[in-house]
N, CA, C and O atoms as CSV, one atom per row, in Angstrom:
chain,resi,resn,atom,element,x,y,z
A,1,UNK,N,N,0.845,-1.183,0.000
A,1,UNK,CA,C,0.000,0.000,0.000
A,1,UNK,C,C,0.888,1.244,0.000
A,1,UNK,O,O,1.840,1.336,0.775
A,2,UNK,N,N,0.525,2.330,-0.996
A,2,UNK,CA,C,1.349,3.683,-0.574
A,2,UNK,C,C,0.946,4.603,0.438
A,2,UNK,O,O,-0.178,4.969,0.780
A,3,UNK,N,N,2.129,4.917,0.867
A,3,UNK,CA,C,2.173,5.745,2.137
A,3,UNK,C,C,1.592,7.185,1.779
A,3,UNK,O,O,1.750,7.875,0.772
A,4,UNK,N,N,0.814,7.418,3.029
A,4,UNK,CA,C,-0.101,9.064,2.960
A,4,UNK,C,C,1.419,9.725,2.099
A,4,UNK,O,O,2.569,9.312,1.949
A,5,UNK,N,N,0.811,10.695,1.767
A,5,UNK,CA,C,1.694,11.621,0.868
A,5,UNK,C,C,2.654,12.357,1.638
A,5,UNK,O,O,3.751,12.699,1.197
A,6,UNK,N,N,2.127,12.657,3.081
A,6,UNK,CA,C,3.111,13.802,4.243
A,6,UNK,C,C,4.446,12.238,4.335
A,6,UNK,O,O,5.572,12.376,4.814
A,7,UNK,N,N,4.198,11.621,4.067
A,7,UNK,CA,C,5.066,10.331,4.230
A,7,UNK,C,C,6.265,10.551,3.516
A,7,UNK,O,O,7.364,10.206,3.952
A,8,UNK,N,N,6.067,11.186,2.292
A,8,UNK,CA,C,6.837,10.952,1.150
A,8,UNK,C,C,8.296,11.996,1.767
A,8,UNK,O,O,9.485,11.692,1.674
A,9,UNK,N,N,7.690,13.297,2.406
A,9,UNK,CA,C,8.706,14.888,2.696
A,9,UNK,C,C,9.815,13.977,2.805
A,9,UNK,O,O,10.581,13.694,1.884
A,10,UNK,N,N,9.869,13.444,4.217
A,10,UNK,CA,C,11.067,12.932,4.671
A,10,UNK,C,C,12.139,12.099,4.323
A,10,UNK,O,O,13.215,12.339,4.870
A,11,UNK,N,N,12.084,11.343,3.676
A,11,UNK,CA,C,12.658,10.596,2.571
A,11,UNK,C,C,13.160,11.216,1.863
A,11,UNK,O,O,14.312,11.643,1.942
A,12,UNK,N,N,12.200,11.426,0.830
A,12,UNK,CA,C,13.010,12.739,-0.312
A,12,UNK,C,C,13.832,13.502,-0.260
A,12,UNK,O,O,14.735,13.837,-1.026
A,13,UNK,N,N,13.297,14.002,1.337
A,13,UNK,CA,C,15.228,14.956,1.981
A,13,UNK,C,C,16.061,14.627,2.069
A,13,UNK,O,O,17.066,15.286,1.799
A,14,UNK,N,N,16.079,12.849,2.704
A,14,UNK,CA,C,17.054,12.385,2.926
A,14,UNK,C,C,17.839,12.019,1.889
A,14,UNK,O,O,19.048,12.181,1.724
A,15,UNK,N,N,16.670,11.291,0.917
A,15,UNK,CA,C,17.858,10.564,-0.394
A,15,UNK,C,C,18.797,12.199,-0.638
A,15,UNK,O,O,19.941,12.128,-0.189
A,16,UNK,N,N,18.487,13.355,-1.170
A,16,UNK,CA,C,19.213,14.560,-1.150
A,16,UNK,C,C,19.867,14.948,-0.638
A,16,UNK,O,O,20.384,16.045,-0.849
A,17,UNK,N,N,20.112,14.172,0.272
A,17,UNK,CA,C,21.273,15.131,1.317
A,17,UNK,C,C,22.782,14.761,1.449
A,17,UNK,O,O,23.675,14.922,2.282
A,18,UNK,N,N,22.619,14.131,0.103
A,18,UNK,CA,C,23.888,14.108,-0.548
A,18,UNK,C,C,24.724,15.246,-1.641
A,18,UNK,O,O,25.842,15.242,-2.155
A,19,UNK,N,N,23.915,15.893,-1.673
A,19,UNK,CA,C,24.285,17.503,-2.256
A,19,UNK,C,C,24.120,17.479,-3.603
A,19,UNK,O,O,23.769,18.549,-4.101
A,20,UNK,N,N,24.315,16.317,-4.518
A,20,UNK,CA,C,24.007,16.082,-5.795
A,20,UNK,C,C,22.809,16.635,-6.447
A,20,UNK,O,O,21.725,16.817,-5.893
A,21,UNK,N,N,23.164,16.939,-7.941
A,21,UNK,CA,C,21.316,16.956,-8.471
A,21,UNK,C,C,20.863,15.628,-8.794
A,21,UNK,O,O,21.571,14.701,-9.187
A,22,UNK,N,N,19.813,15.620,-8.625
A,22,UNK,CA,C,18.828,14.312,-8.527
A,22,UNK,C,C,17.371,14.142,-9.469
A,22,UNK,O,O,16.336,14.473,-8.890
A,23,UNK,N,N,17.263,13.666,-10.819
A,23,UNK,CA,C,15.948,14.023,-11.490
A,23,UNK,C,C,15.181,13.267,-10.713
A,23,UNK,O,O,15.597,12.382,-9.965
A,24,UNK,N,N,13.582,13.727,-10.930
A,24,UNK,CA,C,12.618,12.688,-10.208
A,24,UNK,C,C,12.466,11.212,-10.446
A,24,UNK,O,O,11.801,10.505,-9.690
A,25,UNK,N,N,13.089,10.757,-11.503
A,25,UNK,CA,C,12.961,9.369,-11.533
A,25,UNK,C,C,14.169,8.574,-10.073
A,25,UNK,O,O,13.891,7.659,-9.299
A,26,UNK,N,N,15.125,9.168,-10.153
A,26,UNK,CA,C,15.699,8.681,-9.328
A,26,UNK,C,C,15.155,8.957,-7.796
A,26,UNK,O,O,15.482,8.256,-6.839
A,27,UNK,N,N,14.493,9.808,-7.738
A,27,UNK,CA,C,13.568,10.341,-6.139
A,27,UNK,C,C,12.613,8.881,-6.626
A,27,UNK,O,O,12.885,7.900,-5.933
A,28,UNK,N,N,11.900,8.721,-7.355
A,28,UNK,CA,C,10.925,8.196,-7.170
A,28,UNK,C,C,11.268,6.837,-7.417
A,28,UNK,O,O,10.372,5.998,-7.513
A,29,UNK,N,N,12.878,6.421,-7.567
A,29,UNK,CA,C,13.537,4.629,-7.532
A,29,UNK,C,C,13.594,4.923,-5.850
A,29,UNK,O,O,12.756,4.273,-5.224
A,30,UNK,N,N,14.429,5.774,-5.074
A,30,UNK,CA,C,14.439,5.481,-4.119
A,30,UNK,C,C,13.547,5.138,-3.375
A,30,UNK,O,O,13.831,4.198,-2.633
A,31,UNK,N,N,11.571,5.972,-3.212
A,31,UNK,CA,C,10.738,6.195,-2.344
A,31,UNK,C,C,10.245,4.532,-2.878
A,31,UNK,O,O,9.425,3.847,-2.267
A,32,UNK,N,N,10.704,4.263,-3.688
A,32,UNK,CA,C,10.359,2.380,-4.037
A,32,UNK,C,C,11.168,1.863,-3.087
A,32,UNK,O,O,10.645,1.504,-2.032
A,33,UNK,N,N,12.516,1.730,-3.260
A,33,UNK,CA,C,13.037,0.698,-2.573
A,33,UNK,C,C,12.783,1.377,-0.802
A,33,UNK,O,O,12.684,0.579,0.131
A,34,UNK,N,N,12.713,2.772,-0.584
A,34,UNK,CA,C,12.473,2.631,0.855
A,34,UNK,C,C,11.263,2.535,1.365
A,34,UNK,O,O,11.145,2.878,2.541
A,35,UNK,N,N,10.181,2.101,0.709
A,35,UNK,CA,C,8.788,2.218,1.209
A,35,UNK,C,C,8.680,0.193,0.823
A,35,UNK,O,O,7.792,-0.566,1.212
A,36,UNK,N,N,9.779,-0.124,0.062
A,36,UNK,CA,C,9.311,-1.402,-0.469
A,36,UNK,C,C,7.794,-1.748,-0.820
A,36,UNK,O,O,6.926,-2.407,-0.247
A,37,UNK,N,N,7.867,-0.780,-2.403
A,37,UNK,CA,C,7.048,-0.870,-3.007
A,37,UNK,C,C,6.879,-2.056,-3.354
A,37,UNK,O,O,7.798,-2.871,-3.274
A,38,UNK,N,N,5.332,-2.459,-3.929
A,38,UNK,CA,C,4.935,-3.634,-4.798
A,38,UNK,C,C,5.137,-3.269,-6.185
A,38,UNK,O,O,5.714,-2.198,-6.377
A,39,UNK,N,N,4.722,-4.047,-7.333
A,39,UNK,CA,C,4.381,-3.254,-8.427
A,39,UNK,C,C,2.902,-3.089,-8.814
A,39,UNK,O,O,2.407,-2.644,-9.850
A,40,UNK,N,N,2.353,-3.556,-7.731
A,40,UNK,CA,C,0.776,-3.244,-7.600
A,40,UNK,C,C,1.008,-1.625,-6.596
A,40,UNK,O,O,0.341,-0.716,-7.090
A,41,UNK,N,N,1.594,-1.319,-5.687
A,41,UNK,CA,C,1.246,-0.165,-5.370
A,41,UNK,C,C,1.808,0.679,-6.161
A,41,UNK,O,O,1.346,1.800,-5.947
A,42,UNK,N,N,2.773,0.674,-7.169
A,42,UNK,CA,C,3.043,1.390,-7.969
A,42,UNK,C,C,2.204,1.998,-9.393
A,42,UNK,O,O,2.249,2.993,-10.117
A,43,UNK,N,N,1.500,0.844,-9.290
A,43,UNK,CA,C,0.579,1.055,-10.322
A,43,UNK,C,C,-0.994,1.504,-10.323
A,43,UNK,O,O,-1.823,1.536,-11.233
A,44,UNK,N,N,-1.079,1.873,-8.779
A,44,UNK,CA,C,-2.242,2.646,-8.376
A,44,UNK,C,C,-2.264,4.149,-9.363
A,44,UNK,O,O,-1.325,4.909,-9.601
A,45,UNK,N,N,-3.713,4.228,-9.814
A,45,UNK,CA,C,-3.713,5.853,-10.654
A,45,UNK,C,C,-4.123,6.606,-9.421
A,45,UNK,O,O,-4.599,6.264,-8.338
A,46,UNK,N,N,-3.804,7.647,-9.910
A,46,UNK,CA,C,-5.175,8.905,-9.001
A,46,UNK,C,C,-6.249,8.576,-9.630
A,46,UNK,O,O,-6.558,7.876,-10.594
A,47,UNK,N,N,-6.804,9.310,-8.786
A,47,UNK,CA,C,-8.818,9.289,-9.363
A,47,UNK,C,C,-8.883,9.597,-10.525
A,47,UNK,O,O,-9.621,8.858,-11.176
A,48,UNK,N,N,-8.162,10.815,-11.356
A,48,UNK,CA,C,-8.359,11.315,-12.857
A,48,UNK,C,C,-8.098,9.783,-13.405
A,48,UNK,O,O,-8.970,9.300,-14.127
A,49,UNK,N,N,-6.685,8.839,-13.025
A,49,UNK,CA,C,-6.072,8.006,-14.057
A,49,UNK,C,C,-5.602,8.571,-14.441
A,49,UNK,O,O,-5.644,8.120,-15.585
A,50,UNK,N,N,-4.672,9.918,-14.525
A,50,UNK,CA,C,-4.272,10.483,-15.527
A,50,UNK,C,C,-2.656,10.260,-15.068
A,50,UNK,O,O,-1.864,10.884,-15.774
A,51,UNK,N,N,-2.089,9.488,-14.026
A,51,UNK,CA,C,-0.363,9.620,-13.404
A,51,UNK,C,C,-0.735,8.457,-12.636
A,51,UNK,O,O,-1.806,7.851,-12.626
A,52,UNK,N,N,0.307,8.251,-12.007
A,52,UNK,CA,C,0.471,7.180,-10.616
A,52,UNK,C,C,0.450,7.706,-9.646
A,52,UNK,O,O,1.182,8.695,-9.640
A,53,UNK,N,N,-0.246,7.460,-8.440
A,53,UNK,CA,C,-0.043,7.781,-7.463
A,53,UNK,C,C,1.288,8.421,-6.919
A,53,UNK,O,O,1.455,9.459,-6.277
A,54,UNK,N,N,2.193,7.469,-7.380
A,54,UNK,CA,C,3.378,7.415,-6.925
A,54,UNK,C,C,4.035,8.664,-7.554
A,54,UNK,O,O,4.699,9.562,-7.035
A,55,UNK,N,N,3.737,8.498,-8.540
A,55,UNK,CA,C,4.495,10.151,-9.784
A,55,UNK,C,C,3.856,11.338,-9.224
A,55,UNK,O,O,4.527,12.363,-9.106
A,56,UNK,N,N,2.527,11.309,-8.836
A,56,UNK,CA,C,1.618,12.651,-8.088
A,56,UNK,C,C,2.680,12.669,-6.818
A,56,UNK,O,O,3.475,13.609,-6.838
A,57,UNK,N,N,2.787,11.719,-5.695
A,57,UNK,CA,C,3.116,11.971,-4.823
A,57,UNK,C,C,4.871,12.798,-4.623
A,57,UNK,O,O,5.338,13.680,-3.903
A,58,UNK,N,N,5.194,12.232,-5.309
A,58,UNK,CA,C,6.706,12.278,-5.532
A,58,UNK,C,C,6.814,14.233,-6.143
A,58,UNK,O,O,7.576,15.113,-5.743
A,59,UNK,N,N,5.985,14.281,-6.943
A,59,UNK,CA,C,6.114,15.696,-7.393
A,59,UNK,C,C,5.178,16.535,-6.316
A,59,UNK,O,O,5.941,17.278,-5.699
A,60,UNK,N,N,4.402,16.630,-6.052
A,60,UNK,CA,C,3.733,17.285,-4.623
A,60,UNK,C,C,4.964,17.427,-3.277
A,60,UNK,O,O,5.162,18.478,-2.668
A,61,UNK,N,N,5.603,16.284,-3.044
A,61,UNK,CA,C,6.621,16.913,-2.431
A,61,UNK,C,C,7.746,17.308,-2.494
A,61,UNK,O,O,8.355,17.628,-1.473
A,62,UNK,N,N,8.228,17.372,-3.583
A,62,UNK,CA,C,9.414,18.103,-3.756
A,62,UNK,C,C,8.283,19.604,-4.374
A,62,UNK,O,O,9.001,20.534,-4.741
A,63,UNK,N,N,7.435,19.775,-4.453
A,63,UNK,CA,C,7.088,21.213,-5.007
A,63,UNK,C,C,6.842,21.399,-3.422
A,63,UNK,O,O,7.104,22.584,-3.213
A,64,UNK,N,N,6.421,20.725,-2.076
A,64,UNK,CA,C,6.183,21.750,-0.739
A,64,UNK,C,C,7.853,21.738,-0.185
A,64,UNK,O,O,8.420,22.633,0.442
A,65,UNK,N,N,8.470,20.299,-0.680
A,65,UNK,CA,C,10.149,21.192,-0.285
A,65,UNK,C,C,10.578,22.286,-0.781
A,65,UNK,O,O,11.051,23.140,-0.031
A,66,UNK,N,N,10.512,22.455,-1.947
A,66,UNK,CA,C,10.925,23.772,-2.478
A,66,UNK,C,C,10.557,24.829,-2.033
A,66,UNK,O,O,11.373,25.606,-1.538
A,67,UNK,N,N,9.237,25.113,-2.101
A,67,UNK,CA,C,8.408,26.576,-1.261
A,67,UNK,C,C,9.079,26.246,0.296
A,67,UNK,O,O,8.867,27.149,1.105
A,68,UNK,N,N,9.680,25.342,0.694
A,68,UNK,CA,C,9.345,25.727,2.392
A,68,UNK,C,C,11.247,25.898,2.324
A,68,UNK,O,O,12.057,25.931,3.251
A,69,UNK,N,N,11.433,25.971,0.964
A,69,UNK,CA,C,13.297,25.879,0.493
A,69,UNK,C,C,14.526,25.305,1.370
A,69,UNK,O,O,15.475,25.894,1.888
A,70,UNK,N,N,14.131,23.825,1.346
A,70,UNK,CA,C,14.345,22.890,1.926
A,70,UNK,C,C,15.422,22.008,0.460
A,70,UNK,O,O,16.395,21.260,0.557
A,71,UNK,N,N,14.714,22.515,-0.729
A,71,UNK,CA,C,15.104,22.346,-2.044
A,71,UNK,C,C,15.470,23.263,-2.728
A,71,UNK,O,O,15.431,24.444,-2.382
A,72,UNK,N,N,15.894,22.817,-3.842
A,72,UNK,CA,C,16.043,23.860,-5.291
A,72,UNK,C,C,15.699,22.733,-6.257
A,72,UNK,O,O,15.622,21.511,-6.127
A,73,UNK,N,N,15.507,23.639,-7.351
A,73,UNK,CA,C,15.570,23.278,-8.653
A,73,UNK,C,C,16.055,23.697,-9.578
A,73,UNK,O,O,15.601,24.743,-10.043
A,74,UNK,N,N,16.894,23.203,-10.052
A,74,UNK,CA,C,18.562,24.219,-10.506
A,74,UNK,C,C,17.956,24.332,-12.368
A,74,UNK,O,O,18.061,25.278,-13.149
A,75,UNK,N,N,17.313,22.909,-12.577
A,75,UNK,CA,C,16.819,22.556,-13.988
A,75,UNK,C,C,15.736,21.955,-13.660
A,75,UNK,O,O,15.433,21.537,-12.542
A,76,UNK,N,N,14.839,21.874,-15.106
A,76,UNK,CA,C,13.212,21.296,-14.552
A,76,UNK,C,C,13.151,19.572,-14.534
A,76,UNK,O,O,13.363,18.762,-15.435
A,77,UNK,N,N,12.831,19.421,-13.340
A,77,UNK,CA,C,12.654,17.918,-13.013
A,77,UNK,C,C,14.259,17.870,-12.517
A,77,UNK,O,O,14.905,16.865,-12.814
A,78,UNK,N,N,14.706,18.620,-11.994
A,78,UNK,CA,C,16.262,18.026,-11.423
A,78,UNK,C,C,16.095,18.534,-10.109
A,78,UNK,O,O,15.889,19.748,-10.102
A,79,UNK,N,N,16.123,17.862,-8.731
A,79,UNK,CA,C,16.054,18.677,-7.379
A,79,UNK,C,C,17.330,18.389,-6.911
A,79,UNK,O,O,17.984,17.405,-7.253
A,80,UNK,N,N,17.764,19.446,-5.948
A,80,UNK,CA,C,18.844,19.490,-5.056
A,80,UNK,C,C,18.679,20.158,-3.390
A,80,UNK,O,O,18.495,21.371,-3.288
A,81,UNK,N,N,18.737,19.528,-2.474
A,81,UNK,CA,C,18.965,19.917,-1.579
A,81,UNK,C,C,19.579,21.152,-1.088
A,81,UNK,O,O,20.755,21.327,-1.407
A,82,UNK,N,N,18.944,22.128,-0.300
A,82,UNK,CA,C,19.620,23.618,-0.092
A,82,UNK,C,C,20.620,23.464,1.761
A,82,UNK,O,O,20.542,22.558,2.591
A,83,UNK,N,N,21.164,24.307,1.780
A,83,UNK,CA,C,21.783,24.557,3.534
A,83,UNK,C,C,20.329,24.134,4.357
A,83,UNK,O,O,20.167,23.152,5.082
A,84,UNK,N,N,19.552,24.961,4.084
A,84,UNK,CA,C,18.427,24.895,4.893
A,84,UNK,C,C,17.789,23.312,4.872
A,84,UNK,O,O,17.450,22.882,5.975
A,85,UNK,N,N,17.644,22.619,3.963
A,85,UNK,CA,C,17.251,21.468,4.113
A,85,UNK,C,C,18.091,20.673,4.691
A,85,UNK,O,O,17.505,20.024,5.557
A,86,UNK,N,N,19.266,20.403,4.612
A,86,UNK,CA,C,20.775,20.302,5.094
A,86,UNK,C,C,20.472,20.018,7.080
A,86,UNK,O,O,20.519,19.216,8.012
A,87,UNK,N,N,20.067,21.820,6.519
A,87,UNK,CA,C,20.003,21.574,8.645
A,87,UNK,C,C,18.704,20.709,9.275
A,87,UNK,O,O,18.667,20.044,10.311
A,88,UNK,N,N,17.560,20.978,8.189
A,88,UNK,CA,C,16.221,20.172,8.539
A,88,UNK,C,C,16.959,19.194,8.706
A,88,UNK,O,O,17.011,18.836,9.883
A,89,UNK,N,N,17.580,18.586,7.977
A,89,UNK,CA,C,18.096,16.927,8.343
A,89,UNK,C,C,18.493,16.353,9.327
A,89,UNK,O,O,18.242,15.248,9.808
A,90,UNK,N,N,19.628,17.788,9.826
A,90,UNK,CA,C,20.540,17.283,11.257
A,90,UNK,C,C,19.657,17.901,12.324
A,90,UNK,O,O,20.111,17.514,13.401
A,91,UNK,N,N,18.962,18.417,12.457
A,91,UNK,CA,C,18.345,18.579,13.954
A,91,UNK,C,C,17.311,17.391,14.114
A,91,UNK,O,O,16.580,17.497,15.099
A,92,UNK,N,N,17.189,16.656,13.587
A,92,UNK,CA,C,16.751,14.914,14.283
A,92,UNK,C,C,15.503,14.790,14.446
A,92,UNK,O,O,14.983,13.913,15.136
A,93,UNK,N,N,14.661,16.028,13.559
A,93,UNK,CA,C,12.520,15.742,13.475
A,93,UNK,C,C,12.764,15.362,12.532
A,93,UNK,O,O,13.708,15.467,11.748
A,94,UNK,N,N,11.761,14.816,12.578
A,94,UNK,CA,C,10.749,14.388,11.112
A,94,UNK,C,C,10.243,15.459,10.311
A,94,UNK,O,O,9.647,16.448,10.738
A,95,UNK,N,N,10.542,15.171,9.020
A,95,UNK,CA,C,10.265,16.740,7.786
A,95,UNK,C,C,9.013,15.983,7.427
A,95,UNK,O,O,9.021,14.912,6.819
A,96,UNK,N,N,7.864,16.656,7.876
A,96,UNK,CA,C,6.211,16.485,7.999
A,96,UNK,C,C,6.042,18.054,7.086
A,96,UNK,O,O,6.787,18.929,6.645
A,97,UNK,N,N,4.577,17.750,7.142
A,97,UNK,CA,C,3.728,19.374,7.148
A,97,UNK,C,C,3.804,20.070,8.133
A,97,UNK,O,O,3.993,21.283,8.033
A,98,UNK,N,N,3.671,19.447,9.308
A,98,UNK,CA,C,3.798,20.823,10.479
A,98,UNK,C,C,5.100,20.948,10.667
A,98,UNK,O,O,5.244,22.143,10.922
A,99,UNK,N,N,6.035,20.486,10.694
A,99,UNK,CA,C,7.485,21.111,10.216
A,99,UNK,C,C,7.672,21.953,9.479
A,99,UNK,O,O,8.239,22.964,9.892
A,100,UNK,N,N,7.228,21.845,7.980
A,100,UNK,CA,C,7.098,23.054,7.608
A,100,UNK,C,C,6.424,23.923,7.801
A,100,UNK,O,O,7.192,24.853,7.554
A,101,UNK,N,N,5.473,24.376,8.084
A,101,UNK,CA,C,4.454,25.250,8.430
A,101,UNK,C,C,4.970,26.226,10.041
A,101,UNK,O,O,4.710,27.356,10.456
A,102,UNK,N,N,5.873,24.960,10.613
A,102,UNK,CA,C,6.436,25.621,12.019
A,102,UNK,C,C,8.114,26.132,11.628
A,102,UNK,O,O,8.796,26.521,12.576
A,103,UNK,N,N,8.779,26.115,10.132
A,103,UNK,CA,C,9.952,26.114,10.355
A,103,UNK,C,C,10.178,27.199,8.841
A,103,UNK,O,O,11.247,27.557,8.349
A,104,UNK,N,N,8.807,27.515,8.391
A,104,UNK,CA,C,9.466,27.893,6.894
A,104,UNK,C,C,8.598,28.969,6.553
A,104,UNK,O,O,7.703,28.759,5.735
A,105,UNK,N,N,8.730,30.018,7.032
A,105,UNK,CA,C,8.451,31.838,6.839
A,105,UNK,C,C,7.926,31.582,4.780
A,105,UNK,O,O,7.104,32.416,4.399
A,106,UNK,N,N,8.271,30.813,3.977
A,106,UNK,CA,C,8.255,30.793,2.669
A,106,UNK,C,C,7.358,29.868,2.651
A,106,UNK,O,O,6.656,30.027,1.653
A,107,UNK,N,N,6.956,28.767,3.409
A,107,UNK,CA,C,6.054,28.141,3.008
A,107,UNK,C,C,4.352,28.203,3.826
A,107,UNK,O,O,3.410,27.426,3.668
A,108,UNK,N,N,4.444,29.325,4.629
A,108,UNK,CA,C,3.728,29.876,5.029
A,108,UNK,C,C,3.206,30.687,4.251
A,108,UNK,O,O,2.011,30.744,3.959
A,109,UNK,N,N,3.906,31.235,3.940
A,109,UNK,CA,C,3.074,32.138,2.929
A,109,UNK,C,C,2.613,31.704,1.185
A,109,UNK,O,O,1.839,32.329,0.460
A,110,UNK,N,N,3.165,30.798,0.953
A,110,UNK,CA,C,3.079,30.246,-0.343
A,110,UNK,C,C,1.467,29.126,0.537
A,110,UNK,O,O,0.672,28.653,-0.277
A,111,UNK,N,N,1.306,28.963,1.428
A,111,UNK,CA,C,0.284,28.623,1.733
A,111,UNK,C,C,-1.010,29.456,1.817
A,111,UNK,O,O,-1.963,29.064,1.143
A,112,UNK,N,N,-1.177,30.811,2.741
A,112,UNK,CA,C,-1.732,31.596,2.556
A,112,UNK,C,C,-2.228,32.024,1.424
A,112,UNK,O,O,-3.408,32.321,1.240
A,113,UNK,N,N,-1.218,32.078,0.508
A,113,UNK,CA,C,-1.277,32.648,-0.754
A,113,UNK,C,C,-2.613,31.988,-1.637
A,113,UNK,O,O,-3.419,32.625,-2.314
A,114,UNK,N,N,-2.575,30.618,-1.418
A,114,UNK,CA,C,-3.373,29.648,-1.971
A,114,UNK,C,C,-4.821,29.523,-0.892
A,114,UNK,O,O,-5.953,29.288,-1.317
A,115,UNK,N,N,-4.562,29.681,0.173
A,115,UNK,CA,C,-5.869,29.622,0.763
A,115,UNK,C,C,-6.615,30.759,0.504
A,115,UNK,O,O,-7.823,30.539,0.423
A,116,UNK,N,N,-6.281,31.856,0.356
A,116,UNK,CA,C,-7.207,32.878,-0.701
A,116,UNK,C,C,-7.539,32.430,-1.873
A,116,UNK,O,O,-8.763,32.521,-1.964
A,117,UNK,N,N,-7.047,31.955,-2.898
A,117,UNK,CA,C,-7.156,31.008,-4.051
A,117,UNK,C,C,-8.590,30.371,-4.153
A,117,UNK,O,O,-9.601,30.322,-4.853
A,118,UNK,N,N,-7.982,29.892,-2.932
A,118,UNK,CA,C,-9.413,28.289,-2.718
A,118,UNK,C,C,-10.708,29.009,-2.312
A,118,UNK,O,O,-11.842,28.826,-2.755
A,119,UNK,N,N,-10.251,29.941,-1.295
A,119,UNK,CA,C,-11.769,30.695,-0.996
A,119,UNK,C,C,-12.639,31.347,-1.767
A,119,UNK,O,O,-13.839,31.479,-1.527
A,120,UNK,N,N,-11.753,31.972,-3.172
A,120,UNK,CA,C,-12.372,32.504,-4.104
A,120,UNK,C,C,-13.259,31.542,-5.287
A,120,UNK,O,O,-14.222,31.946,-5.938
A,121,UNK,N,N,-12.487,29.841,-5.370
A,121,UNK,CA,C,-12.806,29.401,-5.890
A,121,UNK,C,C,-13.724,27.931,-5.449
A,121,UNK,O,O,-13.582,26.983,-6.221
A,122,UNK,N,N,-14.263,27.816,-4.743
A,122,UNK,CA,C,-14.649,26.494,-4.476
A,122,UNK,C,C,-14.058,24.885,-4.481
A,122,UNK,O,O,-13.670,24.012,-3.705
A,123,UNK,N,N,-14.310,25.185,-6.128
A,123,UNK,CA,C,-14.042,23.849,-6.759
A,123,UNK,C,C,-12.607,23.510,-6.702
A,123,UNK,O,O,-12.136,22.389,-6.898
A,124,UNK,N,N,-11.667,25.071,-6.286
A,124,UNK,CA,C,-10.628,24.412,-6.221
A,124,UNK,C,C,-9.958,23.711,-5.172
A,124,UNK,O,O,-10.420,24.024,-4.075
A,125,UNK,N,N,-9.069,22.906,-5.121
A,125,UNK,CA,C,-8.315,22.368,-4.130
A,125,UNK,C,C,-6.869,22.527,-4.032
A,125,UNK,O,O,-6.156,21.977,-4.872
A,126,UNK,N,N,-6.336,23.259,-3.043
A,126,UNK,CA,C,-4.970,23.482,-3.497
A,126,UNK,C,C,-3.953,22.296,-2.080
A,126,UNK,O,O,-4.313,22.099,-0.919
A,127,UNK,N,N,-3.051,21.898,-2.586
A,127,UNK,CA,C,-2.304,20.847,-1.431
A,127,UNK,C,C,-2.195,21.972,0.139
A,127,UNK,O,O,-2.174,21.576,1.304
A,128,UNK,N,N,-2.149,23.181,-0.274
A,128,UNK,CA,C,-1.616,23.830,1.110
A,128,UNK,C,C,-2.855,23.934,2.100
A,128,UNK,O,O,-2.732,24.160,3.303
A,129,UNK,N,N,-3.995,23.752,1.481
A,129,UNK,CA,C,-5.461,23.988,2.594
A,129,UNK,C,C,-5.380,22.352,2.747
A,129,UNK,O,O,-6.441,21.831,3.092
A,130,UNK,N,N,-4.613,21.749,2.602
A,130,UNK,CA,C,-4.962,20.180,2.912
A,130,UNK,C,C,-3.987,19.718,4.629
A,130,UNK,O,O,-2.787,19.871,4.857
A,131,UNK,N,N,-4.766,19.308,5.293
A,131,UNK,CA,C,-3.951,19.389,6.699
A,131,UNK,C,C,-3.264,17.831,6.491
A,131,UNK,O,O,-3.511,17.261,5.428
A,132,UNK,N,N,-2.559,17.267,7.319
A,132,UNK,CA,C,-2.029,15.970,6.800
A,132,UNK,C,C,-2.949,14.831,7.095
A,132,UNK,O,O,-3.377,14.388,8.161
A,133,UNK,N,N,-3.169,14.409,5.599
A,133,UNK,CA,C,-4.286,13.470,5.336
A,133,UNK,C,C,-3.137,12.394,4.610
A,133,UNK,O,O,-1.926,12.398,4.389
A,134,UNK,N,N,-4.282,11.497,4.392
A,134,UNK,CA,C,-3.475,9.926,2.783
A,134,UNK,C,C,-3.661,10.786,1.949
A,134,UNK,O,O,-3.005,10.419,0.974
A,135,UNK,N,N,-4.373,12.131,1.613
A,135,UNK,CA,C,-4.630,12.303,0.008
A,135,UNK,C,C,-3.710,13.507,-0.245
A,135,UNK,O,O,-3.213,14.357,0.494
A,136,UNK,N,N,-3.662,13.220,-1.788
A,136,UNK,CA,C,-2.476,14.371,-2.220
A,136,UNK,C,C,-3.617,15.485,-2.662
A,136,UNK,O,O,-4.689,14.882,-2.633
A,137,UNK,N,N,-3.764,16.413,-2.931
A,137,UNK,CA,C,-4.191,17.282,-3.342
A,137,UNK,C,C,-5.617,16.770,-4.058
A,137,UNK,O,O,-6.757,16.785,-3.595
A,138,UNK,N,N,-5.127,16.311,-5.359
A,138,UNK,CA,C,-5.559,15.645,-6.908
A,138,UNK,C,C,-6.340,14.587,-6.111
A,138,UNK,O,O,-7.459,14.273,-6.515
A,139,UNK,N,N,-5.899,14.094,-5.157
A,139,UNK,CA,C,-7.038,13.370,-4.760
A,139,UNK,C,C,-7.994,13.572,-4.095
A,139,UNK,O,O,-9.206,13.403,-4.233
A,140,UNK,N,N,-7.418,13.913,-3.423
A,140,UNK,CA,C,-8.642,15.414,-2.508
A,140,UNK,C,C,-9.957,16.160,-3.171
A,140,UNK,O,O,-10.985,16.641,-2.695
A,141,UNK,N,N,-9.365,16.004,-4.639
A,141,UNK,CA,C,-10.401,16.867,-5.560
A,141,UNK,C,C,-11.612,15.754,-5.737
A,141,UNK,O,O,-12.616,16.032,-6.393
């Protein structure tokens, strides 16, 4: 079974914190071998069918590492670990949502930003009004 999506943050930091750039396929070989994927949970869609679970999840969190700049993205689809994610690593929590939300002045507001968004729009759903649930955003919808 795949892990709630707040599952995915921590990992992802870690495989990175080797300073290297890293495209998402290789984020998303690792969150296999460390979640010891099946190839049945890999092959779960979202609700559209339109990606894998696993491909939604994997890109949802490296886009809330980045805003909470924990990441970079030097080229598109290439992530790298910043100082700041660096130190998330060594002070010994768990990189959750309320980690970020308690540690990242940038992803606070890239949250805010979107909860006006959503209020204006209903139908929409944005990942930052989502408190930590199993669903990624897209599923949420």
């Amino acid at each position: 079974m795949l892990p709630q999506f707040e599952k995915f943050l921590h990992p992802v930091l870690d495989f990175l914190k080797d300073g290297k750039e890293h495209n998402l396929s290789e984020i998303r070989q690792h969150i296999i071998k460390h979640f010891s994927l099946t190839a049945e949970d890999i092959q779960i869609k979202t609700a559209k069918g339109t990606q894998s679970q696993l491909y939604n999840r994997v890109q949802w969190s490296t886009t809330y590492l980045k805003k909470a700049g924990l990441i970079e993205r030097p080229k598109t689809g290439i992530c790298k670990i910043t100082e700041s994610g660096l130190k998330a690593l060594s002070c010994g929590m768990t990189i959750d949502l309320n980690y970020l939300r308690n540690n990242s002045k940038d992803f606070v507001e890239f949250s805010k930003g979107n909860d006006d968004k959503t209020k204006s729009n209903t139908q929409t759903v944005h990942p930052s009004t989502i408190e930590a649930v199993a669903e990624t955003p897209e599923d949420a919808i």
